[in-house]
C-alpha positions in Angstrom: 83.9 -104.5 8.0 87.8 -104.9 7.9 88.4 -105.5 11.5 85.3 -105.5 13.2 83.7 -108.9 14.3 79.9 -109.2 14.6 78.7 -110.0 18.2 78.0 -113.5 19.4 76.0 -115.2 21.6 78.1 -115.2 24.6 78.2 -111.1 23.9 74.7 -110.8 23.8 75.0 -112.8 27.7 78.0 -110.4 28.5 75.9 -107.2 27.5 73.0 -108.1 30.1 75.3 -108.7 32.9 76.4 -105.1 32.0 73.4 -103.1 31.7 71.4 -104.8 34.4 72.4 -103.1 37.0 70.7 -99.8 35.0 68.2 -100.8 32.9 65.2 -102.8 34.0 63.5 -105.7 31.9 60.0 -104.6 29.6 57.5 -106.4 29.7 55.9 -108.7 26.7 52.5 -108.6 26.8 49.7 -111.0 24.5 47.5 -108.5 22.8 44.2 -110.3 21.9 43.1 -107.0 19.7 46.1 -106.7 17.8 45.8 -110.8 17.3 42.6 -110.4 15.9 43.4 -107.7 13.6 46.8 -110.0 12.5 44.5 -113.3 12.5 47.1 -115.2 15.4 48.4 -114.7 18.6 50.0 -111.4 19.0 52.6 -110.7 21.6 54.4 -107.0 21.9 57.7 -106.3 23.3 57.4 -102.6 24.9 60.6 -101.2 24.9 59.1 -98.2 25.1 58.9 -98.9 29.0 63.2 -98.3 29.0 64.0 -94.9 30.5 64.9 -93.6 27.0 61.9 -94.7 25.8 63.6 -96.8 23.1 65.5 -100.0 22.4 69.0 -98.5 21.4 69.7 -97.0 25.7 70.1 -101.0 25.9 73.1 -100.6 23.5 74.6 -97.3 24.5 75.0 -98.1 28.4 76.9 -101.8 27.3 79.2 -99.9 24.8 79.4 -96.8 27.3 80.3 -99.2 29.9 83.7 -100.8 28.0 84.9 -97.0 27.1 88.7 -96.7 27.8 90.6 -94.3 30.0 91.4 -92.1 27.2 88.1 -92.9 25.4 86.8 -91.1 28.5 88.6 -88.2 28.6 88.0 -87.1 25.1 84.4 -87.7 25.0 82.2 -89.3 22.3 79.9 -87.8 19.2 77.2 -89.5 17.3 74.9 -88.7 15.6 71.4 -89.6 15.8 67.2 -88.8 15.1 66.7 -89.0 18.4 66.9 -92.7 20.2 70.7 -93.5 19.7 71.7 -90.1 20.4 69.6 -91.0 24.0 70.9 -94.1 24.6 74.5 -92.9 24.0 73.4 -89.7 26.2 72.6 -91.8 29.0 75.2 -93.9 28.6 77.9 -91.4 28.8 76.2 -90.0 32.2 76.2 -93.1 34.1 80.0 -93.3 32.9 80.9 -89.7 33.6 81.5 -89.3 30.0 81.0 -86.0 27.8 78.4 -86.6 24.9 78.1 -84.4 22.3 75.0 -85.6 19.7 74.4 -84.2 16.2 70.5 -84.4 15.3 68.7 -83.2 11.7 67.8 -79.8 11.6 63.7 -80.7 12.0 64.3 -83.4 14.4 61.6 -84.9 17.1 61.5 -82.2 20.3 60.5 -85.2 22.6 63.7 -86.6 21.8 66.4 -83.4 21.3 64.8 -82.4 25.4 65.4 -85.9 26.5 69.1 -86.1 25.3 69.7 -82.3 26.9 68.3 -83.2 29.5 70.8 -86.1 30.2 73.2 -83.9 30.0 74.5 -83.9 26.2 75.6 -80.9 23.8 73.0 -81.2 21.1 74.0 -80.0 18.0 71.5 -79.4 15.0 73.1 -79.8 11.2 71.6 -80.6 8.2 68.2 -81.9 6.5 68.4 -85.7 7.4 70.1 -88.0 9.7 72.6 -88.7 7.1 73.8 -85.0 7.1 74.0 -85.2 11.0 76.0 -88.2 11.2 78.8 -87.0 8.5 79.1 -83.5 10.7 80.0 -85.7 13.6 82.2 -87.5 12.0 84.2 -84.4 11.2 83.9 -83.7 14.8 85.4 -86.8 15.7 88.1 -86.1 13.5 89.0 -82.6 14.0 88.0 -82.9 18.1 89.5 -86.5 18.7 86.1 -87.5 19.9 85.5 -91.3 20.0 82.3 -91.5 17.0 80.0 -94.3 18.2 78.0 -94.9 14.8 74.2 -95.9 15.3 75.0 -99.5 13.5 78.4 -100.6 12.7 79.3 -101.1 16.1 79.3 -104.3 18.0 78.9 -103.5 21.4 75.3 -101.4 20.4 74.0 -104.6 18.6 75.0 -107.1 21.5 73.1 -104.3 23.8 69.9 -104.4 21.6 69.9 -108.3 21.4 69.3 -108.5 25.2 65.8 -107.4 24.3 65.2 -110.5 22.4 66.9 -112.2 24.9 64.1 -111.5 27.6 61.6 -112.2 24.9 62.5 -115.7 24.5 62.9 -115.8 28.2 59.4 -114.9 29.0 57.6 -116.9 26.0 60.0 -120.0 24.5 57.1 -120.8 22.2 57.6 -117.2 20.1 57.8 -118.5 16.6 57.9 -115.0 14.9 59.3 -111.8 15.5 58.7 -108.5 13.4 61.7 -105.6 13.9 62.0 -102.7 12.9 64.9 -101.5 10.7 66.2 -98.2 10.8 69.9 -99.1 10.4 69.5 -102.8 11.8 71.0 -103.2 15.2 68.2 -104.4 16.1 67.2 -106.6 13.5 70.7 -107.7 13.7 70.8 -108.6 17.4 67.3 -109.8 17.5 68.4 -112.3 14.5 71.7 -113.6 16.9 70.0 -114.3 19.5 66.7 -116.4 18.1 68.9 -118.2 15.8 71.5 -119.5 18.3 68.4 -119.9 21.0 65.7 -121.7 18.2 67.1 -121.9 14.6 63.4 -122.4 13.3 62.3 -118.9 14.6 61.6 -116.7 11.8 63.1 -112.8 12.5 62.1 -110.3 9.6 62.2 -106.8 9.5 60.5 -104.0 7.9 61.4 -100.8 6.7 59.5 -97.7 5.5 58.6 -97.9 1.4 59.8 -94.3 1.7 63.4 -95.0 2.7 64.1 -98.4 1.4 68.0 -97.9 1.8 68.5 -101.2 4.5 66.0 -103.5 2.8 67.4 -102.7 -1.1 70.5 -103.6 0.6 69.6 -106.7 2.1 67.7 -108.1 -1.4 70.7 -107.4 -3.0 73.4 -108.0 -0.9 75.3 -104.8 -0.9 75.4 -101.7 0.4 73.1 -99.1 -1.7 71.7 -95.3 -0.6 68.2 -94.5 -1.8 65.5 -91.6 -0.9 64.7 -90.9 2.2 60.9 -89.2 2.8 59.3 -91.2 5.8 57.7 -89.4 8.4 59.5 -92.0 10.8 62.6 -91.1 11.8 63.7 -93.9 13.6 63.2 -95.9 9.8 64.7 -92.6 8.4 68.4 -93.6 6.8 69.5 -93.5 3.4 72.2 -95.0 3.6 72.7 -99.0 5.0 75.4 -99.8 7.3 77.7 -102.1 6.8 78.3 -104.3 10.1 74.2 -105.3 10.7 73.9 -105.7 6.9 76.6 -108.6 7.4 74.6 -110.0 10.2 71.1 -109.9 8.1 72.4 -110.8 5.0 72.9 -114.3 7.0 70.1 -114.5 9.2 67.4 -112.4 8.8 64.7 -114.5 7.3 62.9 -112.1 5.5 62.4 -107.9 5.1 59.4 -106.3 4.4 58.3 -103.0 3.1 55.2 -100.8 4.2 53.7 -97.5 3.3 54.1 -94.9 5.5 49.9 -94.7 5.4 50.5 -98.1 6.8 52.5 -97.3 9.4 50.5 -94.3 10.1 47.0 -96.8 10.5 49.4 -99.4 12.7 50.5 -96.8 15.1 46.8 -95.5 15.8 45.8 -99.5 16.5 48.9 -100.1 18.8 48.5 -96.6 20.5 44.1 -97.2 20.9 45.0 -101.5 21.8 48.0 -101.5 23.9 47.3 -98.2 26.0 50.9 -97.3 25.4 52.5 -94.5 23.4 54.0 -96.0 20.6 56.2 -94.3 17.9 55.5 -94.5 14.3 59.2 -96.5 14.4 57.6 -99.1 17.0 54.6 -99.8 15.1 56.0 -100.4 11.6 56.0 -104.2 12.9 52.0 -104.4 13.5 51.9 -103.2 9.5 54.4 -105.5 8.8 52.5 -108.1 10.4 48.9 -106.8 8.8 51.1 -107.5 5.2 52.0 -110.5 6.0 48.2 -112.0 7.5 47.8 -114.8 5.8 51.5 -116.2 6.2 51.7 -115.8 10.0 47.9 -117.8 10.5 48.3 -120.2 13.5 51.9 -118.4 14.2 53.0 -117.0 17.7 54.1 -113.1 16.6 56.3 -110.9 18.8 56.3 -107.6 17.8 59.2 -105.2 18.7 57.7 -101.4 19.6 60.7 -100.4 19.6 59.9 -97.1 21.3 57.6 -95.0 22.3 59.0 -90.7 21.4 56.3 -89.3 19.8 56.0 -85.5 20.6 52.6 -83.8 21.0 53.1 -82.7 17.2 53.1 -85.8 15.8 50.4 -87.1 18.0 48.1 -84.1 16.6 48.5 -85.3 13.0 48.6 -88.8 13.7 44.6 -88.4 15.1 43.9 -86.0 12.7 44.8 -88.1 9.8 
């Protein structure tokens, strides 16, 4: 992107300095079940224990925290299935900043409460998160709003990498870790950090076979848009974005697809193994992992839930299925 670097090490380190003071560390756990399901030595990463719920509040409070004066006083907009829109919610509170989100028509309850309840004008447009996020672009144009995009935008991916960051803290020996990829932040900032910290750790992502948009892109090295039908809405983009692309294209090791029936089966393991509510999102890693058995054998595998926003809905089906 013309004008916008990726984030570095030394920004991932600036970022926890930031967000320390209002976020707390989550814990990594070994799960012996999931390892014997996978065939190694399982670890999990429960960002689901952040007060969001999610990864992405790690990003919203850093970028919420450099805001300028007049950034302030005009507000911001994004757009969001429900974890960025909370993380920039909460980040604009602790700031004293006016948040206005725009969410797909049919998006997650769980999540549209939370980011109310933070204080945010939630606005519903459109069938997808791709029709959300163009409506509050047009609010940022006709409103003057700052528009904090869920990916291209370094201060959320430094953010997100601090997650990482605490992982390789707490277990050095981590030879693996398995992200989830929605529009990459994550992937992107968990890929900075392991590669500065231990070249030789592996970081791959997976994405939903139905919304392929961010892995397409990375296998081919551009930017495509493709369908978008996964019952996962943080994996729900059709589009890629531009800035974690960049950051993946050079060193994410590898990107994997899975079934949404995959996902679905993962999620009911990680909910029934780790005692934690996981969303479908957050266990798209433990399929990912169950893909790729007989390459991780005798690996030590971190796996990023990267949150845990599943409403009462979902929940039903999920157990019903």
């Amino acid at each position: 992107m013309e004008g916008v670097k990726a984030p570095t090490f030394a920004d991932v380190l600036e970022a926890r300095a930031r967000i320390a003071p209002h976020l707390p560390r989550t814990p990594l756990r070994e799960d012996p079940p999931l390892g014997r399901l996978v065939g190694t030595t399982v670890f999990v990463k429960h960002e689901n224990h952040l007060p969001t719920g999610a990864f992405k509040v790690r990003g919203g409070i850093n970028l919420a925290s450099q805001l300028g004066p007049a950034e302030r006083e005009r507000g911001v907009v994004a757009s969001s299935t429900g974890n960025h829109g909370q993380s920039v919610a909460l980040g604009a509170r602790l700031f004293g900043v006016k948040a206005t989100i725009c969410v797909p028509e049919n998006a997650n309850p769980v999540k549209v409460g939370a980011m109310r309840d933070l204080g945010a004008d939630v606005l519903s447009h459109g069938a997808d998160f791709d029709d959300a996020r163009e409506h509050a672009e047009r609010l940022a144009r006709e409103h003057g709003f700052r528009y904090i995009h869920s990916g291209n935008e370094p201060l959320l991916i430094a953010g997100v990498a601090t997650a990482t960051l605490e992982l390789l803290e707490d277990e050095p020996r981590i030879d693996t870790i398995i992200v989830p990829v929605g529009g990459g932040s994550g992937a992107a900032g968990a890929a900075i950090v392991a590669k500065t910290i231990a070249p030789s750790i592996r970081v791959i992502g997976v994405q939903s076979a139905s919304a392929p948009a961010a892995y397409r892109s990375w296998r081919e090295r551009k930017l495509v848009d493709d369908e978008m039908r996964t019952f996962a809405e943080g994996l729900a983009t059709r589009v890629a974005f531009e800035l974690p692309q960049q950051i993946m294209w050079e060193l994410l090791d590898d990107f994997v697809l899975v079934s949404d029936d995959e996902i679905r089966a993962a999620q009911r393991a990680m909910i029934e193994s780790t005692r934690n509510l996981i969303e479908a999102a957050g266990a798209s890693p433990l399929a990912a992992a169950l893909s790729l058995h007989d390459t991780l054998a005798g690996k030590r595998v971190a796996l990023i839930a990267s949150g845990g926003n599943a409403s009462p809905e979902q929940l039903r089906e999920l157990l019903a299925g």
